[in-house]
N, C-alpha and C positions, 0 to 999 in steps of 0.2 A: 915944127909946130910946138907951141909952148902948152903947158899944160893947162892952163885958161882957158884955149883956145882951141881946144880938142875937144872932138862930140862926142857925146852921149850912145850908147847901144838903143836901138830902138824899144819903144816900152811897148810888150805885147802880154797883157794882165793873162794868169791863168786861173783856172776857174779852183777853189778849192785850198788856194795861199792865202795867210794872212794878208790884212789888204796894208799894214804897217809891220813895217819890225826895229823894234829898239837896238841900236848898237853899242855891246855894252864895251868899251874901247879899253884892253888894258894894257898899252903899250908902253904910259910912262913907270907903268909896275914890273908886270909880266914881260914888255918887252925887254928893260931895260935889265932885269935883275941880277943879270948874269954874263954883262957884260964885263970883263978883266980892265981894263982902267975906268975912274971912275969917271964920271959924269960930272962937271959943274951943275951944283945948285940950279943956278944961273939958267943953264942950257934947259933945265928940267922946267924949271917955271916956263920959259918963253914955249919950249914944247904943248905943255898942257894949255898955252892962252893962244898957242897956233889950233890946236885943234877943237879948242870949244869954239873959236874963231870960223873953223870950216865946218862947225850945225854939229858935231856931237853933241849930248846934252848927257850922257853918262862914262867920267872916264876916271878909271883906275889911277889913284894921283901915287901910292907908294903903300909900304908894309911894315909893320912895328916890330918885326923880325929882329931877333938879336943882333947885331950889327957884327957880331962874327961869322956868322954863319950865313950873311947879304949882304958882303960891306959896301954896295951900292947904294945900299937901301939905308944905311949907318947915318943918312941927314933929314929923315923924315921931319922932324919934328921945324928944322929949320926951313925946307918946303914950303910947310903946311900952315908955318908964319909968315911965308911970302908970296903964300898964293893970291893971284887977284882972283876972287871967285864971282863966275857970272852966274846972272841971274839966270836960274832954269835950268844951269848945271847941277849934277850931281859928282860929287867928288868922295866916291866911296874908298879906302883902306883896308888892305887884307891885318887881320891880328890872328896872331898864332894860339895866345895864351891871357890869362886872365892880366900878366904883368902888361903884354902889347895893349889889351882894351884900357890898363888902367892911362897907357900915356896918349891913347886914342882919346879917351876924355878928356884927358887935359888939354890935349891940342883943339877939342872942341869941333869933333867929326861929328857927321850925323849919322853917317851908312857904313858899316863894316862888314864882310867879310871874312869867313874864314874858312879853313883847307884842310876838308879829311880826306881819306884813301877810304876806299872799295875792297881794297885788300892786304889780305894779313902781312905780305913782305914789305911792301912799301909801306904799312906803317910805320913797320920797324925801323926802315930805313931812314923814313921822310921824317918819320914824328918822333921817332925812341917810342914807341908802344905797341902795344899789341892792340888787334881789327877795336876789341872792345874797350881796351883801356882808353883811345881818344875819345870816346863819347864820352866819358867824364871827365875829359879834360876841359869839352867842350862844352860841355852841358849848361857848368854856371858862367862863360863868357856868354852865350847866346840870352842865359836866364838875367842877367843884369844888364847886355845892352836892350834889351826890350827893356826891363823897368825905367832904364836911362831915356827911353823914347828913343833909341838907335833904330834904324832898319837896320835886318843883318841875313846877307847873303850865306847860301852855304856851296862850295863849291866841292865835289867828290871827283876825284882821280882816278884813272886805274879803270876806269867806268868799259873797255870795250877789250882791252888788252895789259896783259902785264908782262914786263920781258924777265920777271921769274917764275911765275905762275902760270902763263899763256891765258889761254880768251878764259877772261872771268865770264861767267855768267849772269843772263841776265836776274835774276832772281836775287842773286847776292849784291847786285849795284841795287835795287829796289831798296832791298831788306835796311842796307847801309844808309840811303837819299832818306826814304820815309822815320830814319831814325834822329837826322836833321832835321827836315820839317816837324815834323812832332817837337821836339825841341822849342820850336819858334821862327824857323827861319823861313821870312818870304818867299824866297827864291832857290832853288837847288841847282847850279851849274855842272852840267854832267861834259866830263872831260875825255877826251882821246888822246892822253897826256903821252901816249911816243906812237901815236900819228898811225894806228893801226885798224880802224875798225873801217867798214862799209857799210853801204847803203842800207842792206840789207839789217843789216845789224841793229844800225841806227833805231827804224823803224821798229824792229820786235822790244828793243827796250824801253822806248815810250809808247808801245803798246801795252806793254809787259809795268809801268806803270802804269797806264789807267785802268788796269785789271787788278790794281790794286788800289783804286779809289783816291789817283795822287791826278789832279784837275792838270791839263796842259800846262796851262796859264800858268801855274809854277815851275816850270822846267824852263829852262837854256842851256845850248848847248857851246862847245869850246871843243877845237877841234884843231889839230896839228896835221901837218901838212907833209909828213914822212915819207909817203905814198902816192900823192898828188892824189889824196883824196878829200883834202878839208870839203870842196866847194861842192864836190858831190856828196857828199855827208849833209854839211848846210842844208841840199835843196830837199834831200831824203827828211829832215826833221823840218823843214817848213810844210813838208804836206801832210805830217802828221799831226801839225797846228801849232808847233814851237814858235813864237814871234819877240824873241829873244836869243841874241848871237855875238858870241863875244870875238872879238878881233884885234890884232894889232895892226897898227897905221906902220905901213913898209915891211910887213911880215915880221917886224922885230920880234926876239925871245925866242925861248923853247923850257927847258924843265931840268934845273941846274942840278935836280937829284935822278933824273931819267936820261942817260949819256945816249940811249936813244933816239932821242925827241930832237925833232928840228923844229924852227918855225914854226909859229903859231899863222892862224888864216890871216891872211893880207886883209887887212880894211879897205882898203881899194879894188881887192878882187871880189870883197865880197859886195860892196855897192853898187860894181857894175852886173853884179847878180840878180840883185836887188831892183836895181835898174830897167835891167832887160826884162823883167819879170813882171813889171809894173807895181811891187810894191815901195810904197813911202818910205826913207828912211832919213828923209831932212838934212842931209850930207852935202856940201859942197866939194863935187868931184876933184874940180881942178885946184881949190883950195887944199884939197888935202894931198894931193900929188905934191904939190909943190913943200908942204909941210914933211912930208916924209923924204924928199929930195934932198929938204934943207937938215934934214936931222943923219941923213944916211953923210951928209959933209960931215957935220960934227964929229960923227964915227969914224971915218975915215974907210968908208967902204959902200958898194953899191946895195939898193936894198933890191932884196931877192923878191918883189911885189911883181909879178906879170904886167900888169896894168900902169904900176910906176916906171918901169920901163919904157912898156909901150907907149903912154902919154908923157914924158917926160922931156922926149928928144929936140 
């Protein structure tokens, strides 16, 4: 059975989930960042107009990353001139630094992102800084894409587990997220960047934000798959009222400064989640099976998605 032609889980609403959830797709960034040969331009564009093709409307196009240090990532700019952009997509870019936002303007993005740590070693690691010094790195990129009319994402790492520090707590991913928001940033993406936290967890931390006066609505969460626990993490922060979840299409990626991190959550496993659940998320199942089939060829490898398997056959 081809993956067109494969059915749907039955939709049985529960009472207490968002009744939509935005999928915020970052597979041709996140997935692709840290793959060892590079990627055709080429392949990247047709990827990104495959998936606004199967009803994503928000997806991760690439990052203004030094191109030594993502040499995947080293043809942004020539992308983002060949992107065919649809209408009602959003095609946000992660920038590290004020130089990334300055070539982010010039390419003429509307939505950026960008990537702090929760904690003191992977700053060091990930950023060269210490917990405090990336806030002021951060501070005037966030402070002039708002004057630019940018939306600007923030996304925080580290948020459930760190494999030098072990379980951050939850207090100190607050203290760090609310130091972005405050900043200017919409949205705060809280991550399980080497695929460690649970259910439980999940829940006390955005509990443990709104006991700090930070509204759901601004939280999404991003979850790695190390444990075989993204999809139960997922449902754990849908009933805490997160209706925001970021995924890659074919499980692609993981965290090219986290040697423990596998896979990020399947975009397919999470729709059929979605699905079964009875919440909207405007996806075309079989459309995007077959989109990740066709990218898992270009790689030269199977993709490790539950679901792209089992509908792909």
């Amino acid at each position: 059975m081809g993956a067109r032609e494969a059915g749907l889980p039955e939709r049985v609403p529960v009472d207490g989930l968002p009744p939509r959830v935005t999928i915020w797709e970052v597979g041709p960034r996140d997935g692709l960042q840290n793959e060892s040969a590079v990627v055709p331009v080429e392949v990247k564009l047709e990827f990104l107009d495959r998936l606004a093709g199967a009803g994503l409307t928000t997806l991760e196009a690439t990052s203004f990353v030094h191109p030594k240090w993502v040499p995947q990532l080293a043809d942004a700019e020539q992308l983002l001139a060949g992107l065919d952009r649809r209408e009602g997509v959003r095609y946000p870019v992660l920038v590290p630094n004020e130089r990334g936002l300055d070539r982010a303007l010039n390419a003429g993005v509307g939505h950026i992102a960008i990537f702090a740590s929760a904690t003191e070693t992977f700053a060091q690691r990930n950023l060269n800084s210490t917990l405090d010094e990336q806030f002021a790195m951060f501070e005037p990129v966030v402070t002039r894409a708002r004057a630019e009319g940018l939306e600007v994402r923030g996304y925080l790492s580290m948020c459930f587990g760190d494999p030098w520090e072990g379980v951050v707590p939850a207090e100190q991913v607050v203290r760090a997220g609310k130091r972005l928001l405050d900043f200017g940033c919409s949205q705060l993406s809280l991550g399980d960047t080497i695929g460690v936290a649970t259910t439980g967890q999940v829940a006390k931390l955005i509990e443990t934000f709104g006991k700090s006066e930070v509204d759901v609505s601004a939280l999404a969460v991003h979850f790695h798959d190390t444990y075989g626990q993204a999809l139960a993490n997922t449902e754990a922060a849908l009933r805490a009222g997160v209706s925001t979840v970021d995924a890659s299409a074919g499980g692609l990626g993981g965290c090219p400064y986290a040697e423990s991190a596998t896979g990020n959550l399947a975009t397919e496993d999470l729709v059929w989640l979605l699905e079964g659940l009875g919440i909207d998320h405007g996806v075309d199942l079989g459309a995007l099976v077959e989109t990740s089939v066709w990218m898992a060829g270009q790689l030269g490898r199977p993709s490790p998605s539950r679901v792209v398997n089992a509908l792909a056959g």
